[in-house]
Every structure is written in structure tokens, then in C-alpha cells.
ChimeraX commands (.cxc) that place a marker at each C-alpha (Angstrom):
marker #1 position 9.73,25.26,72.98 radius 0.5
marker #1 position 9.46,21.70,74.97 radius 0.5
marker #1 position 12.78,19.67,74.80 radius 0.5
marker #1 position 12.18,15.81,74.55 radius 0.5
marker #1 position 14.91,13.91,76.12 radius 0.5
marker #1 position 14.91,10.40,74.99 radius 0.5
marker #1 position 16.82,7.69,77.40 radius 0.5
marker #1 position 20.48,7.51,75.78 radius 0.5
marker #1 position 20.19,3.88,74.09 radius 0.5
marker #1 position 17.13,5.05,72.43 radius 0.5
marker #1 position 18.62,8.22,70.89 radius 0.5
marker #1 position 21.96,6.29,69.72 radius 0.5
marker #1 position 19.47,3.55,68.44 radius 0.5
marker #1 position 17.91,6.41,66.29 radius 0.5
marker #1 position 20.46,7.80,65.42 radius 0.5
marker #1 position 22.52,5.15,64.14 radius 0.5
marker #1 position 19.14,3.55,62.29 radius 0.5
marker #1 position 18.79,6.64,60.40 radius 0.5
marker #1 position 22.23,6.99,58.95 radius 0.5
marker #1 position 22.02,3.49,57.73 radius 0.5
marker #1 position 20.84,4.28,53.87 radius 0.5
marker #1 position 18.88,1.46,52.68 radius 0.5
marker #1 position 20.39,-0.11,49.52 radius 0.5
marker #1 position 18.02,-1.17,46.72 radius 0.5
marker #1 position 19.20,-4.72,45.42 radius 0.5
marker #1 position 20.94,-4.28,41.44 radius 0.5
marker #1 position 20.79,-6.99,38.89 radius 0.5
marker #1 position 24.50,-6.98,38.35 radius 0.5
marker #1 position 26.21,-7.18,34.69 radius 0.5
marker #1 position 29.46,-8.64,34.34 radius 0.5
marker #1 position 32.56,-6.40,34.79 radius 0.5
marker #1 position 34.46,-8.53,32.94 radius 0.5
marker #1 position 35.20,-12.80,31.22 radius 0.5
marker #1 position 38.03,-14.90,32.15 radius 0.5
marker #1 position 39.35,-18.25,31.82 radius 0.5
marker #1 position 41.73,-20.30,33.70 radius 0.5
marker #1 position 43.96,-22.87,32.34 radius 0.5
marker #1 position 46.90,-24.59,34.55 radius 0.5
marker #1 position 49.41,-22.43,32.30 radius 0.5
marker #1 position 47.60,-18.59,32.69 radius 0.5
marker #1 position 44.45,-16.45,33.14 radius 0.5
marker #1 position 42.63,-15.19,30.03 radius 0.5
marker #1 position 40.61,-11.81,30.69 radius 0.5
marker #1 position 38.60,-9.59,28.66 radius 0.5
marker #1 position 35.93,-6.75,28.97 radius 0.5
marker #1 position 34.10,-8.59,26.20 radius 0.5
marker #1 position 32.67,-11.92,26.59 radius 0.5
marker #1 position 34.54,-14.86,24.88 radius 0.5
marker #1 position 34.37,-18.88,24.04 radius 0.5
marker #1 position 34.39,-20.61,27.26 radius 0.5
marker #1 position 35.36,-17.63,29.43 radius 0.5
marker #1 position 33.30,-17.62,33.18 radius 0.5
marker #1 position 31.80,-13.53,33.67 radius 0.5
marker #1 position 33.46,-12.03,36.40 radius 0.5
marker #1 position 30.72,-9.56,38.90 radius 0.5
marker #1 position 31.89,-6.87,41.24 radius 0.5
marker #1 position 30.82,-7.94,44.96 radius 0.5
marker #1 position 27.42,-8.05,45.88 radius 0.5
marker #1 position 25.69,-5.11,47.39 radius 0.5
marker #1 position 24.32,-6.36,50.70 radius 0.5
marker #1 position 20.40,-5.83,51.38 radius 0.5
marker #1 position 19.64,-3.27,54.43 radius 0.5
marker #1 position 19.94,-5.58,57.40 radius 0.5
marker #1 position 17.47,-4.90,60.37 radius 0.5
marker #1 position 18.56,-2.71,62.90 radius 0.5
marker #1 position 19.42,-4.82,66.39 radius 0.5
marker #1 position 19.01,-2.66,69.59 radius 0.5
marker #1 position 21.08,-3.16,72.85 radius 0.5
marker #1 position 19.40,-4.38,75.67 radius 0.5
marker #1 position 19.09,-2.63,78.55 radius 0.5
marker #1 position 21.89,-5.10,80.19 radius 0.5
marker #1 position 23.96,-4.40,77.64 radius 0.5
marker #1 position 23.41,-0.63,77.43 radius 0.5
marker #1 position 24.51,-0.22,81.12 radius 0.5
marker #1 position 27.55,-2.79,80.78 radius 0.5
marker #1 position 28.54,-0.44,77.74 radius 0.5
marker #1 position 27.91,2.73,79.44 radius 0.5
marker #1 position 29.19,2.00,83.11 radius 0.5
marker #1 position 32.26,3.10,84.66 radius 0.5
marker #1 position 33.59,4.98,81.56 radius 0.5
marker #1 position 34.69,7.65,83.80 radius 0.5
marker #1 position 32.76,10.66,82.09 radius 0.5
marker #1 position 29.55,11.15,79.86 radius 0.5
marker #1 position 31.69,11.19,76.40 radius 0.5
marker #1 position 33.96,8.12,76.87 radius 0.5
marker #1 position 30.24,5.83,78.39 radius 0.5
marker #1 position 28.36,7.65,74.78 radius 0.5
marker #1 position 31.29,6.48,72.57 radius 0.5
marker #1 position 31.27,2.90,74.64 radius 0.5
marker #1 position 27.82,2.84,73.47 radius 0.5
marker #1 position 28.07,3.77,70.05 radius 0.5
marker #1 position 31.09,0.97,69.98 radius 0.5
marker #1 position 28.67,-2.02,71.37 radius 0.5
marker #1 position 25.93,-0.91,68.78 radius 0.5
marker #1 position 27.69,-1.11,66.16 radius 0.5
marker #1 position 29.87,-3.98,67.44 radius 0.5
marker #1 position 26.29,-6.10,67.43 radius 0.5
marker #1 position 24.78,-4.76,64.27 radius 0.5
marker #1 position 28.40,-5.78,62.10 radius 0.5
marker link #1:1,2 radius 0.2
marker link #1:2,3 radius 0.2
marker link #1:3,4 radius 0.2
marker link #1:4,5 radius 0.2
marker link #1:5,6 radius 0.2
marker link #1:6,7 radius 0.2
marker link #1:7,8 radius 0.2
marker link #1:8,9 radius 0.2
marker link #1:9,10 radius 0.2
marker link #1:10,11 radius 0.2
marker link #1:11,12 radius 0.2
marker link #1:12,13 radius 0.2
marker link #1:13,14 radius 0.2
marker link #1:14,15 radius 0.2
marker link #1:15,16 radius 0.2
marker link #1:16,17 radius 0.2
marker link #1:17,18 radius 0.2
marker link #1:18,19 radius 0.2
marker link #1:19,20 radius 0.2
marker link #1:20,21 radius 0.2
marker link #1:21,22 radius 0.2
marker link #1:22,23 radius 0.2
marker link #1:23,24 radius 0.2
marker link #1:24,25 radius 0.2
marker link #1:25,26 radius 0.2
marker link #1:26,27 radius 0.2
marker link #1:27,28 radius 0.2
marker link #1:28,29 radius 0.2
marker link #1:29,30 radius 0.2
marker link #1:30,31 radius 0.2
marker link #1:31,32 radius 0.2
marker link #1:32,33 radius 0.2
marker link #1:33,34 radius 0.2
marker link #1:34,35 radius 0.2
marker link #1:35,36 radius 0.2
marker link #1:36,37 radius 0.2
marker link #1:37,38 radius 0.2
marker link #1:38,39 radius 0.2
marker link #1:39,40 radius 0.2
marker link #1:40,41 radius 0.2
marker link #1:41,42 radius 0.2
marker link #1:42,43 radius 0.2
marker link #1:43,44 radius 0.2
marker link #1:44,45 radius 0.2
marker link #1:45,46 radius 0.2
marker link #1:46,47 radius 0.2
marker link #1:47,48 radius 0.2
marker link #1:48,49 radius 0.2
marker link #1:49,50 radius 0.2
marker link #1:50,51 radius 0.2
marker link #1:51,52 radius 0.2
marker link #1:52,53 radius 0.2
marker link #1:53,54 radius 0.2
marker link #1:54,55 radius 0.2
marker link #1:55,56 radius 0.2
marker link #1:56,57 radius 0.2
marker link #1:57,58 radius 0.2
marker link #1:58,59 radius 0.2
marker link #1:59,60 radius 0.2
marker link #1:60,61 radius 0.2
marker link #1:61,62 radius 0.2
marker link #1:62,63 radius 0.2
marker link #1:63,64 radius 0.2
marker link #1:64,65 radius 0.2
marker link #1:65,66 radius 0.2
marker link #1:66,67 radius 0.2
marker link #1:67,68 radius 0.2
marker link #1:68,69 radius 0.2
marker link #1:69,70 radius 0.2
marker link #1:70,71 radius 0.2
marker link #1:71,72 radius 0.2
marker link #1:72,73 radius 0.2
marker link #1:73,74 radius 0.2
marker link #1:74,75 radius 0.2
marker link #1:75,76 radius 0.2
marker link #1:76,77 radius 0.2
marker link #1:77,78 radius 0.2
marker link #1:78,79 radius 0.2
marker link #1:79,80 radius 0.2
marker link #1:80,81 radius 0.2
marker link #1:81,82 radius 0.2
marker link #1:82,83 radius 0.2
marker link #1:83,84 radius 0.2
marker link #1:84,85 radius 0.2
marker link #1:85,86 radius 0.2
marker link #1:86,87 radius 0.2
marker link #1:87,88 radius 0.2
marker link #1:88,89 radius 0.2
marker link #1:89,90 radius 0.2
marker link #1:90,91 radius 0.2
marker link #1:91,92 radius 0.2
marker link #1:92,93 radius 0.2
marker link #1:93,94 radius 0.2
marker link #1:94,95 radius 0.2
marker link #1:95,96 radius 0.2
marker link #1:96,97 radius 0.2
marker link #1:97,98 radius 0.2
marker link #1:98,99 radius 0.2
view
């Protein structure tokens, strides 16, 4: 058995690119109809006269993933004081940058 040690940006990048699912764009059907007067809101799950269709937020296509750069990966990772709290510094700017 050979073990393959990857540098440690590479592995978070992997890592962290493969738990982000992809998500398949939906053609969305209203949730609901309302309309709004000065006086009061009208809403119903059925559509009515003059009443705007109300859709639950959009599902966001999958974004590409954005690496660190190797500045950045050392900035993240430097003077953490020990190998866990520089690995969770890392994780933090990764994510940080692909939000």
C-alpha cells in the first residue's frame, strides 16, 4: 500500500469541492397569490383576479469552486500555534472566499 500525501491546500480544496452537491436548476411553481392594497394583504394557495404569484427563493446554480493561493494558504495556516488550529484557519479562509 503507497500513501499519497497531497500538499494541505490541495486536500482541503478537494475536499471541500466534493461536498459541494451540485444543484440542478427547477422551474419553480408558485407557492402561493397575493394582493396588496393600502388597507391589507389578500393571500391564497389558489390563484385569483389580480393577485401577483408568490415563489419560494431561488435555488442558486453550483458556483465554481475558488482555490486559495499559495499566499493566502500560508497567511491562513501560519502561526496558528499547532497543526489543528492552522487546518481549521484554512478551512475558515476557503470557505470565507468561496461565500
Amino acid at each position: 500500500m503507497t500513501n499519497k500525501f497531497l500538499p494541505l491546500g490541495k486536500y482541503v480544496s478537494q475536499r471541500m469541492a466534493e461536498n459541494t452537491a451540485p444543484v440542478q436548476p427547477v422551474k419553480q411553481e408558485p407557492v402561493a397569490w397575493a394582493k396588496f392594497t393600502k388597507d391589507c394583504i389578500a393571500v391564497s394557495d389558489k390563484p385569483f383576479e389580480d393577485a401577483t404569484p408568490l415563489y419560494a427563493a431561488p435555488v442558486s446554480a453550483k458556483r465554481e469552486w475558488v482555490d486559495l493561493t499559495p499566499i493566502e494558504l500560508a497567511e491562513a495556516f501560519v502561526d496558528k500555534g499547532n497543526a489543528d488550529a492552522g487546518i481549521r484557519a484554512v478551512i475558515a479562509a476557503f470557505k470565507e472566499k468561496n461565500n
